[in-house]
TORLUMTI-202521 format. One record per residue: x, y, z of N, C-alpha, C in turn; residue in one letter; residue number from 1; chain. Coordinates in nm, 3 decimals. Example, Ala and Ser with C-alpha at 12.3 -4.5 7.8 and 13.67 -1.06 7.14 Angstrom:
<sites>
<site n_x="1.319" n_y="-0.569" n_z="0.780" ca_x="1.230" ca_y="-0.450" ca_z="0.780" c_x="1.320" c_y="-0.330" c_z="0.780" type="a" seq="1" mol="A"/>
<site n_x="1.285" n_y="-0.225" n_z="0.708" ca_x="1.367" ca_y="-0.106" ca_z="0.714" c_x="1.290" c_y="0.003" c_z="0.787" type="s" seq="2" mol="A"/>
</sites>
This chain:
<sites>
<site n_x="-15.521" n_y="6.907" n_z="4.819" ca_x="-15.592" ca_y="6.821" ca_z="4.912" c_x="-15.714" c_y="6.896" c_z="4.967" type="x" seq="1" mol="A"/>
<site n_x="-15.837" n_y="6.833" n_z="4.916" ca_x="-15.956" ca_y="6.917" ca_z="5.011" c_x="-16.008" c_y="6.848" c_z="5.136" type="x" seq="2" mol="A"/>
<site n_x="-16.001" n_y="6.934" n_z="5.222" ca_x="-16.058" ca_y="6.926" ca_z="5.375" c_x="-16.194" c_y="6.926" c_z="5.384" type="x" seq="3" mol="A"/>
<site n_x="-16.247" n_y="6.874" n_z="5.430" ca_x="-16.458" ca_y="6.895" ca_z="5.441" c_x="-16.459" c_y="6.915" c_z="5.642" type="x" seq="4" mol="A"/>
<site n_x="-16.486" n_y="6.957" n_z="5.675" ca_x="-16.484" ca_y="7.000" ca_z="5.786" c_x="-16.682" c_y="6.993" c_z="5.812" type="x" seq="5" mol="A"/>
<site n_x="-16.726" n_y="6.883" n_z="5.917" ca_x="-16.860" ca_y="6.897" ca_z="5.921" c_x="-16.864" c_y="6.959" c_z="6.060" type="x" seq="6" mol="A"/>
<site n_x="-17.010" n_y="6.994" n_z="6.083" ca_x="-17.102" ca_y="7.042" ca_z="6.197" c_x="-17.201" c_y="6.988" c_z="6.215" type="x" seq="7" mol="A"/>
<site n_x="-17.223" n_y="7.015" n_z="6.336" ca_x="-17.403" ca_y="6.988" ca_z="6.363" c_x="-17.485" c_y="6.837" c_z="6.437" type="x" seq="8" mol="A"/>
<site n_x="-17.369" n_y="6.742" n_z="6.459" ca_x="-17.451" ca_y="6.642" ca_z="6.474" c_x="-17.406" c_y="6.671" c_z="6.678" type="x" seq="9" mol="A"/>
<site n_x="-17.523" n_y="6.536" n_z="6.713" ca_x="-17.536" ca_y="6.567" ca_z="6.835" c_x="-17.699" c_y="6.471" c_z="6.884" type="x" seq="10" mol="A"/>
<site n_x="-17.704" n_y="6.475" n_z="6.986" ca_x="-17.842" ca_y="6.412" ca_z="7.038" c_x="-17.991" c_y="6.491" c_z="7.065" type="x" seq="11" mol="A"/>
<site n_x="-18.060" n_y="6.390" n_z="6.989" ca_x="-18.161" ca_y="6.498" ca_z="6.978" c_x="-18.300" c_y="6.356" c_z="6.992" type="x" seq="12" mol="A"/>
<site n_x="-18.411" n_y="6.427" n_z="7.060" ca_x="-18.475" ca_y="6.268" ca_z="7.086" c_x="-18.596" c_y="6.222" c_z="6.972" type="x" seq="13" mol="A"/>
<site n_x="-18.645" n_y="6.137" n_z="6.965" ca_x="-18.693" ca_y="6.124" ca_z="6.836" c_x="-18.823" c_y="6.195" c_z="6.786" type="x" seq="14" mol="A"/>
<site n_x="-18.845" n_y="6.241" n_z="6.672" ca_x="-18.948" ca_y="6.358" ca_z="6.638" c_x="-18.891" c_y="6.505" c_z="6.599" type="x" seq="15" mol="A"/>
<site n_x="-18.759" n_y="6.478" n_z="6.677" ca_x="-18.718" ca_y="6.632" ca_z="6.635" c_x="-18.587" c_y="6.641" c_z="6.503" type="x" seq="16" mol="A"/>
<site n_x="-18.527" n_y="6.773" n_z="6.530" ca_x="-18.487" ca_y="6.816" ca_z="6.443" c_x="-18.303" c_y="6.815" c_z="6.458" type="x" seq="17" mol="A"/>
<site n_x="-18.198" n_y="6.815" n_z="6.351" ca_x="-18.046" ca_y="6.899" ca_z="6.353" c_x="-18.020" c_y="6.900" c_z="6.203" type="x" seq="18" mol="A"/>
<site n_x="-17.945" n_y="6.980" n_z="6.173" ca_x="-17.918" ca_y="7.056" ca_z="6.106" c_x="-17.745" c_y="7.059" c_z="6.048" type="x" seq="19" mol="A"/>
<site n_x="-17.707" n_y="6.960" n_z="5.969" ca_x="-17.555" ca_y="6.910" ca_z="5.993" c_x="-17.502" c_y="7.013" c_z="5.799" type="x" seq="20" mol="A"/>
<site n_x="-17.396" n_y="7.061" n_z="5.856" ca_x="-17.305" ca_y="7.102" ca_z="5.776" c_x="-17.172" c_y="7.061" c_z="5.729" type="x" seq="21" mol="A"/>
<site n_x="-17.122" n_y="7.073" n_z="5.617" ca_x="-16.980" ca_y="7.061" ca_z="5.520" c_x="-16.938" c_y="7.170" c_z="5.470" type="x" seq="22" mol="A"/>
<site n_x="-16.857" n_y="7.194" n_z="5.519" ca_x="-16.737" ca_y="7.338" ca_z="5.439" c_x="-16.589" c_y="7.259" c_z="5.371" type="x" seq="23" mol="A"/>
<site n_x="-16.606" n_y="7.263" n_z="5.279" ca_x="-16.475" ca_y="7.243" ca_z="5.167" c_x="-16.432" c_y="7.327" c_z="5.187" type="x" seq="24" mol="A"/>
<site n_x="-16.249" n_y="7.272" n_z="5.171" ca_x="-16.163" ca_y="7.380" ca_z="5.125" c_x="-16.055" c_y="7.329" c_z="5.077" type="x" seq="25" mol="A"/>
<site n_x="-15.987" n_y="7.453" n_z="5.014" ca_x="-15.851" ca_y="7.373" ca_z="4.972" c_x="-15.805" c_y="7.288" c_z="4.839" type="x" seq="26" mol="A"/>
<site n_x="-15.961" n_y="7.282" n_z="4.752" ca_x="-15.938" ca_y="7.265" ca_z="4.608" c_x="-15.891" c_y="7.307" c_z="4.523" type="x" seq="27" mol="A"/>
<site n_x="-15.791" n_y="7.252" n_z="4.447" ca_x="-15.750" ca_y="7.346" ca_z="4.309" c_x="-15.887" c_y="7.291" c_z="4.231" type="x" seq="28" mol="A"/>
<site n_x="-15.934" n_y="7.202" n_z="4.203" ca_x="-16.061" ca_y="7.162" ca_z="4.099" c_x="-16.179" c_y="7.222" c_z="4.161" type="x" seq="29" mol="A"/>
<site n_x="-16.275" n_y="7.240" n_z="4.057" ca_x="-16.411" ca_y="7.215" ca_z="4.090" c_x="-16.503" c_y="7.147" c_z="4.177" type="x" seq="30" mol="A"/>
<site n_x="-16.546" n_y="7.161" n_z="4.288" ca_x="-16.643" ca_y="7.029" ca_z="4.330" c_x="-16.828" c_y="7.052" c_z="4.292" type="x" seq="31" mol="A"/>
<site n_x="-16.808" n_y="6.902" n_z="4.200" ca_x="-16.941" ca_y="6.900" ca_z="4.198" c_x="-17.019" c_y="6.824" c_z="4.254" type="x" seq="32" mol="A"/>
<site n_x="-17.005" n_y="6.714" n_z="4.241" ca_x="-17.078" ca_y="6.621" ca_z="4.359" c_x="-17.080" c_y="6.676" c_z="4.506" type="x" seq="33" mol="A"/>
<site n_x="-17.189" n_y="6.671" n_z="4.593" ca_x="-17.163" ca_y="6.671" ca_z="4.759" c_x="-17.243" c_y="6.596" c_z="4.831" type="x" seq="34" mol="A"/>
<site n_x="-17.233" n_y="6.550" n_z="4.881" ca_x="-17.321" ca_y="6.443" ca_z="4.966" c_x="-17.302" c_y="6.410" c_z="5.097" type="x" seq="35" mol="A"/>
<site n_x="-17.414" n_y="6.330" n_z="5.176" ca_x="-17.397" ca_y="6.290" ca_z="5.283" c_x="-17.471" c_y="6.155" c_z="5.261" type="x" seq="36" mol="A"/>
<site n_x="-17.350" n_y="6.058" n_z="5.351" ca_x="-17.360" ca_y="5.910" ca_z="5.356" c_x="-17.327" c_y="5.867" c_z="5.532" type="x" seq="37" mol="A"/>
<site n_x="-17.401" n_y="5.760" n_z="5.563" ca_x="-17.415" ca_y="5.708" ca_z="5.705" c_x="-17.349" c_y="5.621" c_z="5.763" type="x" seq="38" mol="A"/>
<site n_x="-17.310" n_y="5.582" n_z="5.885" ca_x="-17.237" ca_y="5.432" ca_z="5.883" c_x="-17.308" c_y="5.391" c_z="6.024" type="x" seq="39" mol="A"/>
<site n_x="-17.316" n_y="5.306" n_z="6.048" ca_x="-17.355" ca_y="5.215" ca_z="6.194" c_x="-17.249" c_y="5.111" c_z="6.216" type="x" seq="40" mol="A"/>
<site n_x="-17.203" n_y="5.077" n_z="6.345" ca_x="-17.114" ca_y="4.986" ca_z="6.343" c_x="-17.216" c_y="4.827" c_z="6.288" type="x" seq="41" mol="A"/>
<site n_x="-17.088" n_y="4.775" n_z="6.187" ca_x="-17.126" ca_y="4.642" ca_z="6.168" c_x="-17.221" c_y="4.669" c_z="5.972" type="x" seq="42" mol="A"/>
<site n_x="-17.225" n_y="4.753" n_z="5.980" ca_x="-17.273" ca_y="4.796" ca_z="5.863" c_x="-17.194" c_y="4.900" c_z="5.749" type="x" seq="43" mol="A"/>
<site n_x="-17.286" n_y="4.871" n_z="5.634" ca_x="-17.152" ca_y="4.985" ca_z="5.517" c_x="-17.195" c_y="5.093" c_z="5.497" type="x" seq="44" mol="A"/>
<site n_x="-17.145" n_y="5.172" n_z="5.468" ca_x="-17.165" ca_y="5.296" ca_z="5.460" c_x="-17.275" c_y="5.348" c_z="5.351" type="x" seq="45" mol="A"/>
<site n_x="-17.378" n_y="5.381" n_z="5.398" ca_x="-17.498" ca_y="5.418" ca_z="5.333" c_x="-17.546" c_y="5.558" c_z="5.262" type="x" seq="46" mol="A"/>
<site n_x="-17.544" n_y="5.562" n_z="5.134" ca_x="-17.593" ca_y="5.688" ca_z="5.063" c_x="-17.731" c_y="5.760" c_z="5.150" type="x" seq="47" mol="A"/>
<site n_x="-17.715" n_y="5.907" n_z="5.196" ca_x="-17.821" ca_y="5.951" ca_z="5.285" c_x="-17.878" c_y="6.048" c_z="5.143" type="x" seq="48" mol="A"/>
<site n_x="-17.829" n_y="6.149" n_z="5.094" ca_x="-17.800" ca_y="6.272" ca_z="5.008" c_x="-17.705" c_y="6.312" c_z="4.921" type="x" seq="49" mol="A"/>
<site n_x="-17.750" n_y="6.317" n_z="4.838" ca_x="-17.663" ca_y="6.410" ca_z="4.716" c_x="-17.723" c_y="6.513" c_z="4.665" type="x" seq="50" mol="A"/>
<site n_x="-17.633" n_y="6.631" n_z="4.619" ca_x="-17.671" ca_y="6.711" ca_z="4.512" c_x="-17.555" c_y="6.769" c_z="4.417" type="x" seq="51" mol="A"/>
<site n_x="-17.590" n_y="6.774" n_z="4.326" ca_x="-17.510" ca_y="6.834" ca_z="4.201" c_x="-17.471" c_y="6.974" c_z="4.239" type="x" seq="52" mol="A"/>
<site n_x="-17.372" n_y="7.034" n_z="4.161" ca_x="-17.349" ca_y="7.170" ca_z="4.164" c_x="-17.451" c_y="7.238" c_z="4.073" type="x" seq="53" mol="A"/>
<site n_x="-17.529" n_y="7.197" n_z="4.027" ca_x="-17.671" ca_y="7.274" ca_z="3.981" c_x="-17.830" c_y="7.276" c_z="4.035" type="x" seq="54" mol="A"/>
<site n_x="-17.740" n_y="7.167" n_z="4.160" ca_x="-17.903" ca_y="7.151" ca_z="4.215" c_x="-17.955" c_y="7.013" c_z="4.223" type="x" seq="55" mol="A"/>
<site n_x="-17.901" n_y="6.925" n_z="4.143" ca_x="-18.001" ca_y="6.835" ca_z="4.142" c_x="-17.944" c_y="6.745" c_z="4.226" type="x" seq="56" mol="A"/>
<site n_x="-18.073" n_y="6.701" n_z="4.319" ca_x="-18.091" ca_y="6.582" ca_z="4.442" c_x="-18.134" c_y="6.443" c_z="4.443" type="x" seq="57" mol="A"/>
<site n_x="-18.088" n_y="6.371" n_z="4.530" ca_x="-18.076" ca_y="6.239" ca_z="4.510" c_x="-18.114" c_y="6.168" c_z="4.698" type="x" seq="58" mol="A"/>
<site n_x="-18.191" n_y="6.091" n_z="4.718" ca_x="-18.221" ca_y="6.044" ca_z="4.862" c_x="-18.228" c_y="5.952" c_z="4.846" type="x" seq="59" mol="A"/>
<site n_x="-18.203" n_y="5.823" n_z="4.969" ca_x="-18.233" ca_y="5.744" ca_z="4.960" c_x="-18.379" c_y="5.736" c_z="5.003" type="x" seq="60" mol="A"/>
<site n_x="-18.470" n_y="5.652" n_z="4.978" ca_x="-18.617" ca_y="5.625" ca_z="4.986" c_x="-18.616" c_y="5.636" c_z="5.122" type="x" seq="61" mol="A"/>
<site n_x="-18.536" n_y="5.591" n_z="5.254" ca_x="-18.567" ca_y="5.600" ca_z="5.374" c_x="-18.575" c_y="5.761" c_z="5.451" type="x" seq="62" mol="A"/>
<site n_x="-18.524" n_y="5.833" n_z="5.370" ca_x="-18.504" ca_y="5.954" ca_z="5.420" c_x="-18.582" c_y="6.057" c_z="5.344" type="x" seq="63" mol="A"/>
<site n_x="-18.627" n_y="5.990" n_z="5.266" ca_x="-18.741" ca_y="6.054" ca_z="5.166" c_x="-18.846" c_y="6.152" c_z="5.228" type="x" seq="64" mol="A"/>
<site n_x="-18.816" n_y="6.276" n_z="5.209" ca_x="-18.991" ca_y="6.357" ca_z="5.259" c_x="-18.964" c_y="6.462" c_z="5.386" type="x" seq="65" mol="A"/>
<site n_x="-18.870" n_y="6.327" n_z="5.469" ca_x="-18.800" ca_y="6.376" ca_z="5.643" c_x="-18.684" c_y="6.472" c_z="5.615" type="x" seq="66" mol="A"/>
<site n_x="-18.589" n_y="6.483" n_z="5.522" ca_x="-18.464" ca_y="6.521" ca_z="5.494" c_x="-18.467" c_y="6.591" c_z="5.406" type="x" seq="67" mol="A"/>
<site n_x="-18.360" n_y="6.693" n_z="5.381" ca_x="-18.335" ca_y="6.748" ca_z="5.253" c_x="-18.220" c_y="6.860" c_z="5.260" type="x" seq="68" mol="A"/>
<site n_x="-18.146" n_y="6.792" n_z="5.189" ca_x="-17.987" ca_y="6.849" ca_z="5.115" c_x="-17.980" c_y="6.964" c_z="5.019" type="x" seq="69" mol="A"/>
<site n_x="-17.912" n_y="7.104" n_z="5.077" ca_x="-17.890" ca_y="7.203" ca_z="5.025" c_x="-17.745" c_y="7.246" c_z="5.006" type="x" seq="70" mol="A"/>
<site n_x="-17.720" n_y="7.355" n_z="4.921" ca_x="-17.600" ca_y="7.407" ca_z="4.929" c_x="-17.555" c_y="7.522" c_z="4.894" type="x" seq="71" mol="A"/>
<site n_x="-17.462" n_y="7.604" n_z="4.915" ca_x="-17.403" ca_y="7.688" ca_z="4.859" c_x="-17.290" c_y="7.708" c_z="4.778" type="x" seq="72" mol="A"/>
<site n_x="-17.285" n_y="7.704" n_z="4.659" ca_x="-17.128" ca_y="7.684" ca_z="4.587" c_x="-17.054" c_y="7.818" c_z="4.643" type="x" seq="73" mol="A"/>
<site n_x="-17.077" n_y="7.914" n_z="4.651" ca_x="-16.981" ca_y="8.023" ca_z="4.687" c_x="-16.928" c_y="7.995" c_z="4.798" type="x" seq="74" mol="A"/>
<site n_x="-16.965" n_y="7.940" n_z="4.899" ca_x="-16.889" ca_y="7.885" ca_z="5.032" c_x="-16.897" c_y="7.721" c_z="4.991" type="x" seq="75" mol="A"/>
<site n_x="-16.867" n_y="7.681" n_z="4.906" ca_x="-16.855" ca_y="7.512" ca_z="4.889" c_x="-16.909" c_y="7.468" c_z="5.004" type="x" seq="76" mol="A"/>
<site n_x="-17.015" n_y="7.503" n_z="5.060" ca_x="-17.103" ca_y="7.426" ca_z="5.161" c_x="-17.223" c_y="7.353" c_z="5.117" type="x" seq="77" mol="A"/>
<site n_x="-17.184" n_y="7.250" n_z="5.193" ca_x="-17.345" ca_y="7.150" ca_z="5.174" c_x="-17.372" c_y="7.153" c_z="5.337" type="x" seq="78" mol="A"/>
<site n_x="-17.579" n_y="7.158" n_z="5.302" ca_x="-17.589" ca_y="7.159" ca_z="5.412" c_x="-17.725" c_y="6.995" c_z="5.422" type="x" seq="79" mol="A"/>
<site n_x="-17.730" n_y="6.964" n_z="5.543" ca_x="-17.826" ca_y="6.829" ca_z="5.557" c_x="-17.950" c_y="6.887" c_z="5.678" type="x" seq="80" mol="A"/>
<site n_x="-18.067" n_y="6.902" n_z="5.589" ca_x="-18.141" ca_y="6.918" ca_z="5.714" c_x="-18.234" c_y="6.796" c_z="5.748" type="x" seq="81" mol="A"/>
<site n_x="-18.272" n_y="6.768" n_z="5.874" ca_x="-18.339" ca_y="6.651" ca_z="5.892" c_x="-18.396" c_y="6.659" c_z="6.001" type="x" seq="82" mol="A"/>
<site n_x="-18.527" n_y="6.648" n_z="5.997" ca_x="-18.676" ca_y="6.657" ca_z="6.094" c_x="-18.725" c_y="6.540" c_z="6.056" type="x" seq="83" mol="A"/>
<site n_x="-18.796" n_y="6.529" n_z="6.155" ca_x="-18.873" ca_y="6.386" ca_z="6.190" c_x="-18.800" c_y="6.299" c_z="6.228" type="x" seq="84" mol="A"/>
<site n_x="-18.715" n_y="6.279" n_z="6.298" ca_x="-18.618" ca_y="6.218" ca_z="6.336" c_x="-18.605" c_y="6.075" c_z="6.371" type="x" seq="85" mol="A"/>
<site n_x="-18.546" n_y="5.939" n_z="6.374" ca_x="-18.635" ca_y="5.861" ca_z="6.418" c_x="-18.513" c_y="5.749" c_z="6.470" type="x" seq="86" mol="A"/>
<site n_x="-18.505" n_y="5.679" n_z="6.576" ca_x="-18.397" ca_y="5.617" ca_z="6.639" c_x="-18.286" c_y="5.542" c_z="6.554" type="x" seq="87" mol="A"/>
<site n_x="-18.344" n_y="5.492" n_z="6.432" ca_x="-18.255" ca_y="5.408" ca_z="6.313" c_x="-18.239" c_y="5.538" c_z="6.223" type="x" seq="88" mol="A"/>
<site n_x="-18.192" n_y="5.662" n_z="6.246" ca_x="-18.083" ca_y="5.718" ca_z="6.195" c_x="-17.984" c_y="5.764" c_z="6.258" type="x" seq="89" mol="A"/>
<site n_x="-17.985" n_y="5.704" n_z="6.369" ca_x="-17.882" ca_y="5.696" ca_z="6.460" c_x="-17.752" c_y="5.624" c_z="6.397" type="x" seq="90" mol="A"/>
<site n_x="-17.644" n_y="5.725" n_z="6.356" ca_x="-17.526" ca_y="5.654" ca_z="6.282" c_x="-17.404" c_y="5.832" c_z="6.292" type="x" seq="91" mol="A"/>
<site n_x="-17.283" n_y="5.734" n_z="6.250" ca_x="-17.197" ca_y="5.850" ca_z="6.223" c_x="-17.213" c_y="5.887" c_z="6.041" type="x" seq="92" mol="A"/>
<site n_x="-17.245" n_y="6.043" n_z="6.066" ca_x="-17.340" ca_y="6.130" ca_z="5.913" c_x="-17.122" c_y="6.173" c_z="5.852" type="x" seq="93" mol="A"/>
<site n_x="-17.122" n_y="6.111" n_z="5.710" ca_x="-16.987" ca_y="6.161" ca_z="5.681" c_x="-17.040" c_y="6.272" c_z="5.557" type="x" seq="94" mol="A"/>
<site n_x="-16.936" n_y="6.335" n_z="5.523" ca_x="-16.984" ca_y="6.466" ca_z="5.418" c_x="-16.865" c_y="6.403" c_z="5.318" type="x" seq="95" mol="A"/>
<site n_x="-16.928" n_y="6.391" n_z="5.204" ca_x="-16.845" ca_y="6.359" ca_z="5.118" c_x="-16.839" c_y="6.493" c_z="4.947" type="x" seq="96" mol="A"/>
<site n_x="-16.754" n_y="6.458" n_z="4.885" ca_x="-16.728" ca_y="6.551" ca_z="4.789" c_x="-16.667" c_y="6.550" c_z="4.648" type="x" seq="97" mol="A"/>
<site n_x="-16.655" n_y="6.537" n_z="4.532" ca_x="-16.608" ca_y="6.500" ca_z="4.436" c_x="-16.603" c_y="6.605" c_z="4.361" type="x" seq="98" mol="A"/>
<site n_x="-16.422" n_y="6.597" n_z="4.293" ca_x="-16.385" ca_y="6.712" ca_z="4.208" c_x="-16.419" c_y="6.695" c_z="4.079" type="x" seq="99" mol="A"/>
<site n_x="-16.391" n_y="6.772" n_z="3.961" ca_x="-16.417" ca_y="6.801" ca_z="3.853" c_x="-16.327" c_y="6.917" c_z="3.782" type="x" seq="100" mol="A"/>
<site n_x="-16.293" n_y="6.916" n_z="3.700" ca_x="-16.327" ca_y="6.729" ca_z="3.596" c_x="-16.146" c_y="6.654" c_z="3.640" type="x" seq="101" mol="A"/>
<site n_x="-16.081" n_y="6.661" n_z="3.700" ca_x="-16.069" ca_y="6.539" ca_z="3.770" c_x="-16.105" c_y="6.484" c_z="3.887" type="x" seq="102" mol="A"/>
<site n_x="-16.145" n_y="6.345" n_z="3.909" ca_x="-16.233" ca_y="6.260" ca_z="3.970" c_x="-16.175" c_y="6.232" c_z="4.146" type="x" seq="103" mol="A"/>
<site n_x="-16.131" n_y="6.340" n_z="4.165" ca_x="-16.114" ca_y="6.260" ca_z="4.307" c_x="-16.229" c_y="6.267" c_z="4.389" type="x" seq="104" mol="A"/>
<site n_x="-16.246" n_y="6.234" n_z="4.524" ca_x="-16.303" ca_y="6.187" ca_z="4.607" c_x="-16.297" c_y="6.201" c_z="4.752" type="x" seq="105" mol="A"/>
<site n_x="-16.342" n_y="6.273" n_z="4.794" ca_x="-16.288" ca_y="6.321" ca_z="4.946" c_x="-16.394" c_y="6.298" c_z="5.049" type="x" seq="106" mol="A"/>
<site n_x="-16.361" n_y="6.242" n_z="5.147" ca_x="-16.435" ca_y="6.293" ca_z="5.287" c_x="-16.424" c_y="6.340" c_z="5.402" type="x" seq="107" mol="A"/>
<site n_x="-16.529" n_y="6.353" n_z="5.448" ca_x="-16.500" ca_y="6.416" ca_z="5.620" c_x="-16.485" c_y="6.328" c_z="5.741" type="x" seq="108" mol="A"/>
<site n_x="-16.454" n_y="6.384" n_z="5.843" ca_x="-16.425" ca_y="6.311" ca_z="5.981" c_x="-16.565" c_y="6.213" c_z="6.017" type="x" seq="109" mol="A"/>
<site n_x="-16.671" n_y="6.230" n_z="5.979" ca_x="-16.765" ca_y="6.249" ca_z="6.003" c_x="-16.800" c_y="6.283" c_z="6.189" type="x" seq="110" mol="A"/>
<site n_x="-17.019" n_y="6.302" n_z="6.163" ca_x="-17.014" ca_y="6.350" ca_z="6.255" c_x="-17.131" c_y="6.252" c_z="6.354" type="x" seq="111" mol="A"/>
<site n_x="-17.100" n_y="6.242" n_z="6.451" ca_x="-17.215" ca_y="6.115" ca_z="6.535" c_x="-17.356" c_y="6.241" c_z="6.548" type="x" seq="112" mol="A"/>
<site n_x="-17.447" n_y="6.170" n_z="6.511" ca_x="-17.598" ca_y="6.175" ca_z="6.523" c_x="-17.691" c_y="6.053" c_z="6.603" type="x" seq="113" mol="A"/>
<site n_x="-17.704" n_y="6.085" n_z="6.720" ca_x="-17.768" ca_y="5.980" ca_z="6.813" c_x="-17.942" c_y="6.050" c_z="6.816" type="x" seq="114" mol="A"/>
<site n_x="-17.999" n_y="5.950" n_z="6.792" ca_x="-18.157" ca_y="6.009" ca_z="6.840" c_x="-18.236" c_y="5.906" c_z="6.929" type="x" seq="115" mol="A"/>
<site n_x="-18.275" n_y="5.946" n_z="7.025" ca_x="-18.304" ca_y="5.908" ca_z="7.164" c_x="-18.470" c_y="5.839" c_z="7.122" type="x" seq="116" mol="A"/>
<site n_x="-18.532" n_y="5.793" n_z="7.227" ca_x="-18.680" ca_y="5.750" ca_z="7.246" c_x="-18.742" c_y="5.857" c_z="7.311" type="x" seq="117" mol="A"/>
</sites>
C-alpha cells in the first residue's frame, strides 16, 4: 500500500507564490506516473501536472507558464511549484501516483490552497 503524504498548501494572496510537495512510500512496485490534480466543491477533479519518471511533463493550458512540476525519484518526491497565483486556483491540490508495471493508482489526503484578493 503506498502512502503520498503532501505539504505546502496554505493562503497566500494573489500574485504570489507556494510550493506544495508529495513523498511516497511504501511501494513494492515502481512509481512512474506523479501528478497533481485539483478539486473545488461542486466540481471534478481536475488534471493540474504530471510527470513521468524520466521527466516528461504534462499541464493543463490554465496553469501553463505560472506552474511547474518537478521531482526526485530517489526520494519518490514530486514537487508543484506555482507563482503567479490567481483566486480560481483556489481548490483542494491532491498528489497522485501510479505503479509500474502493475497499474495501481494512489492518492493523497490532499492539501487546501486558498489565494486571497
Amino acid at each position: 500500500q503506498v502512502q503520498l503524504v503532501e505539504s505546502g498548501g496554505g493562503l497566500v494572496q494573489a500574485g504570489g507564490s507556494l510550493r506544495l510537495s508529495c513523498a511516497a512510500s511504501g511501494s513494492r512496485f515502481s512509481i512512474n506516473d506523479m501528478g497533481w490534480y485539483r478539486q473545488v466543491p461542486g466540481k471534478q477533479r481536475e488534471l493540474v501536472a504530471t510527470i513521468t519518471s524520466g521527466g516528461y511533463t504534462n499541464y493543463a493550458d490554465s496553469v501553463k507558464g505560472r506552474f511547474a512540476i518537478s521531482r526526485d525519484n530517489a526520494k519518490n518526491t514530486v514537487y508543484l511549484q506555482m507563482n503567479s497565483l490567481k483566486r480560481e486556483d483556489t481548490a483542494v491540490y491532491y498528489c497522485n501516483a501510479k505503479t509500474w508495471p502493475v497499474p495501481y493508482t494512489y492518492w493523497g489526503q490532499g492539501t487546501q490552497v486558498t489565494v486571497s484578493s
